[in-house]
C-alpha positions in Angstrom: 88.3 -0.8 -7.3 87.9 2.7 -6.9 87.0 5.5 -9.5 89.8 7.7 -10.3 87.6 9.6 -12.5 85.3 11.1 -10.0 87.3 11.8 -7.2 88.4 15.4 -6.5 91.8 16.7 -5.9 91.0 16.2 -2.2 90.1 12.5 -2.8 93.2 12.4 -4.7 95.5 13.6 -2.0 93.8 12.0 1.0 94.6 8.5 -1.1 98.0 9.6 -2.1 98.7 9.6 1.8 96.8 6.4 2.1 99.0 4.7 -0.2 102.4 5.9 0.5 101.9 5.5 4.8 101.2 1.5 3.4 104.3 1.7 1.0 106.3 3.4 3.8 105.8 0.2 5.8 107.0 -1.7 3.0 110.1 0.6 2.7 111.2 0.3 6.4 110.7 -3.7 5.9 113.5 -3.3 3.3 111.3 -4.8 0.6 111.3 -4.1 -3.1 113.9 -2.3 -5.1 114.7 1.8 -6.3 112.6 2.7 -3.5 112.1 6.4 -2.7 114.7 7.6 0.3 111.9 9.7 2.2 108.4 9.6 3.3 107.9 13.2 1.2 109.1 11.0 -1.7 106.9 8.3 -1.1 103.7 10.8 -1.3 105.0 12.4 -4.1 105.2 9.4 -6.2 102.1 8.1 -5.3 100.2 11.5 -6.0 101.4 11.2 -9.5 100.8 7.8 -9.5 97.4 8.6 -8.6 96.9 12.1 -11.2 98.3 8.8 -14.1 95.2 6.8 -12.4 92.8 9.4 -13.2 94.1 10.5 -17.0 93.7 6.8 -17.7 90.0 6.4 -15.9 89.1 9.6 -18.1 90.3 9.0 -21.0 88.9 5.4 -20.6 85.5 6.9 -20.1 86.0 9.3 -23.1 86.6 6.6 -25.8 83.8 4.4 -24.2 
């Protein structure tokens, strides 16, 4: 599993693209349900699916 809490806004975008190209493939399959409509969608979820990631991982190492 990866650390949220050390990687950089870079990081953060670089697996934000990771993630949605794989969840793109799962779109065009027709898989799952209230799917984004776009590719731009797609990234934007995941980036703030990834910025939630990271606020947990911190605050995680904050009360620990």
């Amino acid at each position: 599993m990866k650390d949220y809490s050390k990687m950089t806004d870079e990081e953060l975008e670089d697996e934000a693209l990771d993630l949605a190209g794989e969840a793109w493939e799962i779109v065009k399959r027709g898989y799952g349900k209230n799917l984004p409509k776009t590719f731009d969608e797609m990234v934007e979820s995941m980036r703030e699916y990834l910025r939630d990631k990271q606020k947990e991982a911190l605050k995680s190492l904050a009360t620990s």
